[in-house]
C-alpha positions in Angstrom: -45.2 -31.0 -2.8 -45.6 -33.4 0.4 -43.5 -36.4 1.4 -45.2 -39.1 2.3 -43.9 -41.8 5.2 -46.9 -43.7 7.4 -46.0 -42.7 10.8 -44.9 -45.6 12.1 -42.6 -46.6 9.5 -38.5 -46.0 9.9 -38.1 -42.9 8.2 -36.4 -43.4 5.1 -33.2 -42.3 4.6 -31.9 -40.7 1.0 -35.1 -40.9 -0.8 -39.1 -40.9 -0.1 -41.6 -43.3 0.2 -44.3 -41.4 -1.8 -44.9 -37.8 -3.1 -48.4 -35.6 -3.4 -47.7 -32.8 -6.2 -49.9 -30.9 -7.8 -48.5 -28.6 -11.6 -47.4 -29.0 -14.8 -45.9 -32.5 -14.9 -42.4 -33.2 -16.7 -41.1 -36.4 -17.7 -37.4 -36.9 -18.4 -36.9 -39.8 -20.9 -33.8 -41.8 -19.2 -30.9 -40.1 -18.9 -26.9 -41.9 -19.1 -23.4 -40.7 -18.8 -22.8 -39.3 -21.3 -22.2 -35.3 -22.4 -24.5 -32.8 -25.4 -22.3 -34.1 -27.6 -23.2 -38.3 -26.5 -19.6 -38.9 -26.1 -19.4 -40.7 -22.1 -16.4 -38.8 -20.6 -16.4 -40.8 -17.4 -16.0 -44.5 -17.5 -17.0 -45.2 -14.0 -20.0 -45.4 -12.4 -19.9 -42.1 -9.7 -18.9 -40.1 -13.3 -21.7 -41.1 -15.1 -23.9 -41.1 -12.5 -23.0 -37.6 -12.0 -23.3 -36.8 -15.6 -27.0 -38.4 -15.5 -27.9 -35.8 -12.8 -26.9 -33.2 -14.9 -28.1 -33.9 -18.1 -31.8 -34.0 -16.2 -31.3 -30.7 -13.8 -30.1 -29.4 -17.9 -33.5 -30.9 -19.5 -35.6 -29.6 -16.3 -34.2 -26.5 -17.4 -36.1 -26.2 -20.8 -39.7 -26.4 -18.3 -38.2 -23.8 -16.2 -37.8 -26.3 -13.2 -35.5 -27.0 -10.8 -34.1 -30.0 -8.9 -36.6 -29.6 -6.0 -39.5 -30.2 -8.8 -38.4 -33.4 -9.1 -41.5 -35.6 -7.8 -39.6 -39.4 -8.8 -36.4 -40.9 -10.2 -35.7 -44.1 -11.2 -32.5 -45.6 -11.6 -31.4 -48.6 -13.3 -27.8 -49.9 -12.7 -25.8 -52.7 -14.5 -24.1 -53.8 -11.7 -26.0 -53.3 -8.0 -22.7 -54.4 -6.0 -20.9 -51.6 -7.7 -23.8 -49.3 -6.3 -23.9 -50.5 -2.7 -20.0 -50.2 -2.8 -19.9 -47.1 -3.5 -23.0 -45.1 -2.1 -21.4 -42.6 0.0 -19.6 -41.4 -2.8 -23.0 -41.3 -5.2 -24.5 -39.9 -2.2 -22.0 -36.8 -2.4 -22.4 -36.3 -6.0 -26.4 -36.3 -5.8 -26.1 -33.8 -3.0 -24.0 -31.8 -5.2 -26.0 -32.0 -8.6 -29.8 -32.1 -6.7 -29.1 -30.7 -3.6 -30.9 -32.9 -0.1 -34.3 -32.8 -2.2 -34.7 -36.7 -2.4 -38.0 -37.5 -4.5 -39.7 -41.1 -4.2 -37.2 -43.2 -5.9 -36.9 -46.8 -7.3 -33.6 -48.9 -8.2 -33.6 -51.6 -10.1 -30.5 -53.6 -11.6 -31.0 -54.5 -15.4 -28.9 -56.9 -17.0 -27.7 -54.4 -19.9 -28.2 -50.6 -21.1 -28.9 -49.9 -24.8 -25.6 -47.9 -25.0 -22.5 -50.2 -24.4 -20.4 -47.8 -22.0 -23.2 -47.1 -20.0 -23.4 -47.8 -16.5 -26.4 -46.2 -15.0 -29.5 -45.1 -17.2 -32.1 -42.6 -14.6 -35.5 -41.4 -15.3 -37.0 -38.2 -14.0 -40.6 -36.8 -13.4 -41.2 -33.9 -12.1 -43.6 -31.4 -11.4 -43.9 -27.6 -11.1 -46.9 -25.9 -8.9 
């Protein structure tokens, strides 16, 4: 796999810009807060965040991949302030369920989730060479 960032772009910082990969492609269908047994432990949004991440590293699993396969994640919050208040703390749970691998990534604030608790729904691709 190989990052891409034009040269003369600021380097960007917790994610990346684009993504050559070559493999077996996996796509993770979105992923929320909530446990196996789809009962949302954590009410707030660095819990279920946290619980997203692991839910995909736990499906990436079934393909034999790992964190570092992922290629792209997108990430759709209900409420952006929330996110921008607290990304230094969703910064220290991604580092602790991913590791520093940081894909090409998008955000995008909806104005609801399917599920009623949820706070944060993330899709996954990924790709093993």
């Amino acid at each position: 796999m190989q990052l891409l960032n034009p040269p003369h772009w600021k380097a960007a910082k917790g994610y990346a810009n684009g993504v050559i990969a070559q493999g077996q492609q996996i796509f993770v269908g979105g992923q929320i807060g909530w446990n196996q047994d789809q009962i949302f432990e954590a009410q707030d949004f660095i819990g279920q965040c946290e619980q997203a991440l692991m839910n995909i590293v736990e499906v990436l699993a079934q393909a034999n991949a790992k964190p570092e396969h992922l290629v792209r994640l997108t990430w759709y919050v209900v409420d952006k302030q929330v996110y921008l208040q607290q990304q230094k703390a969703l910064g220290d749970v991604y580092r602790k369920v991913i590791g520093r691998h940081f894909p090409a990534m998008t955000m995008v604030q909806v104005a609801d989730l399917i599920e009623e608790q949820a706070l944060v729904e993330i899709e996954a691709t990924a790709v093993i060479s």
